[in-house]
Structures are given as C-alpha cells and as structure tokens.
N, C-alpha and C positions, 0 to 999 in steps of 0.2 A: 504494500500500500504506500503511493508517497507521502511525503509529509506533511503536504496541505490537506492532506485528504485525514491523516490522524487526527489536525484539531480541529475539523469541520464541526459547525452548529448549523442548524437550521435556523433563517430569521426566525424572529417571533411572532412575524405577522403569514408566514405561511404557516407556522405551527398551528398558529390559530385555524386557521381558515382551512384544516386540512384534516387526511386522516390517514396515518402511514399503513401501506400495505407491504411493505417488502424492499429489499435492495437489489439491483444489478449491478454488476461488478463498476458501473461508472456511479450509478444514479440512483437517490432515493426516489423508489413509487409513490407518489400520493395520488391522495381521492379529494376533491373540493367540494368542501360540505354545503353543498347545493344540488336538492335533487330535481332540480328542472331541467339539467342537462346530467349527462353520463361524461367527468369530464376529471382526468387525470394532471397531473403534472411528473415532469423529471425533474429534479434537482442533482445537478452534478455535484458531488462529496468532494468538493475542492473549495478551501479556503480562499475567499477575497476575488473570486472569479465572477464578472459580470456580465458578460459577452460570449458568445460562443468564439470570439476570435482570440477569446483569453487561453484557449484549452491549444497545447500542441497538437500539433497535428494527426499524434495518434490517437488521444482524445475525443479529438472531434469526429473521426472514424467511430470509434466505439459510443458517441452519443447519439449520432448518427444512426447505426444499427440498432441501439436500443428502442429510440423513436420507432422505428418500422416495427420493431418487437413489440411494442407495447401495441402502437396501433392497427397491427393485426390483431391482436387479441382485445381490443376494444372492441373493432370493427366487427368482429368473429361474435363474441357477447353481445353487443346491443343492437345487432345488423341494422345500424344506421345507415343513413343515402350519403352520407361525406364528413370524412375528418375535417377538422381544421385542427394544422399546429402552428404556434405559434413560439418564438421568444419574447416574452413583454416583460418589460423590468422598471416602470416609470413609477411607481410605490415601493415597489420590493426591490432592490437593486441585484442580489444576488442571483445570479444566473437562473433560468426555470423555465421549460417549455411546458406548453397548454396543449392536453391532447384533446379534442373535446368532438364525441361523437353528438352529431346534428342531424336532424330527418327535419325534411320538406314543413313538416304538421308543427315544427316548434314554434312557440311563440315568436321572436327573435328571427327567423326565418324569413330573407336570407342576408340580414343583418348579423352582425358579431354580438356575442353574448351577455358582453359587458355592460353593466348599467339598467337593463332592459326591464328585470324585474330585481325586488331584494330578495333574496336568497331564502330557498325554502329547504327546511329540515329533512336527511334523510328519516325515513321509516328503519328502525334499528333492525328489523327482522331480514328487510329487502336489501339493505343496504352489506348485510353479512352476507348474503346469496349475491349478491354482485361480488364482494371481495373474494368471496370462493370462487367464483367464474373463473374471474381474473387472473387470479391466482394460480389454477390449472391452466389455463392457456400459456400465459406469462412465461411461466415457471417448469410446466411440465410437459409442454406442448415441444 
C-alpha cells in the first residue's frame, strides 16, 4: 500500500452523506444516502489527491477499471437506461466519482441529479438487498 494511501480519511462530508460498502484495491465503495437515485461513489484511498490528474498514471488505469467494474454491476442491479459518471469536487474537494444509475421515468430526467429534489431516506431493508446485489456483482462476479 503506498503511503498516502496509509493515512487516508475520508472527508467528513462524504462520511456523512454516505454508506460504505467495500474496498477495491484503489477505491472506497460508497452508497449516497438518497434513495431517488441508485447512485455510488469511488473514493480513491490517497491522501491530498483532488483530481484524477493527481493519480500516476498507473493509478488512473486502475480507477479507470474500477469505474467500468463498479458500473457494470450497477448497471447489471438496477438495469437502468444510462450511467452517468462523473468527477465533481466543488464542496468536497477530495477526489470522488459519481456513479449514478438513471432510467428515462426519473424525476431529474434528462437533467443531472443535483439539486433537483432533497434527499430521500433509504428503506433499511431494500437498501441491505441492494448492498448485497452489489456486492456479488462487485466483488464476486
């Protein structure tokens, strides 16, 4: 592991706003606790990194692959009509892509999700059967 990646925290405002599912060798999995959308984030486990242009370039390869990794098995779970990912850092500065399954019927549609409505509470039952989904795809697939 290098050494930015030993004294990695997660902000406190994705901590908030989130719900860890698991690691990949680059990236923490989260879930963002809004159930209007099926809608993940990566966080790369590197210190002080804001930008994907912060990561060398084997890095970015391996976040790179993770993204497709994640968003097939989003895609695969929520058989939504189109990903959108994104990198947005303008509150949270530390690096974090938006993986966020979207179908034609969302509200938001075919608007970005931001802003659109406030944020509704997962259901604790559905929300453990999506992490399980996930999880075997993610992870076991």
């Amino acid at each position: 592991m290098p050494a930015s990646a030993a004294n990695w925290t997660l902000h406190p405002q994705l901590q908030k706003d989130t719900v860890d599912i698991g690691d990949l060798p680059l990236s923490r999995v989260l879930i963002i606790k809004d159930a209007h959308y099926p809608w993940l984030l990566l966080v790369p486990r590197r210190e002080d990194i804001t930008e994907i242009i912060d990561l060398d370039e084997v890095a970015q390869a391996q976040l790179m692959a993770e993204i497709a990794r994640v968003g097939r098995a989003l895609k695969e779970v929520t058989k939504c009509d189109k990903l959108n990912v994104a990198a947005l850092g303008n509150v949270v500065p530390q690096l974090h892509v938006h993986i966020i399954a979207r179908r034609t019927s969302d509200a938001a549609w075919p608007r970005p999700v931001w802003g659109v409505m406030p944020p509704l509470a997962h259901d604790p039952e559905e929300l453990q059967l999506f992490i399980s989904a996930l999880r075997r795809k993610i992870w076991l697939s």
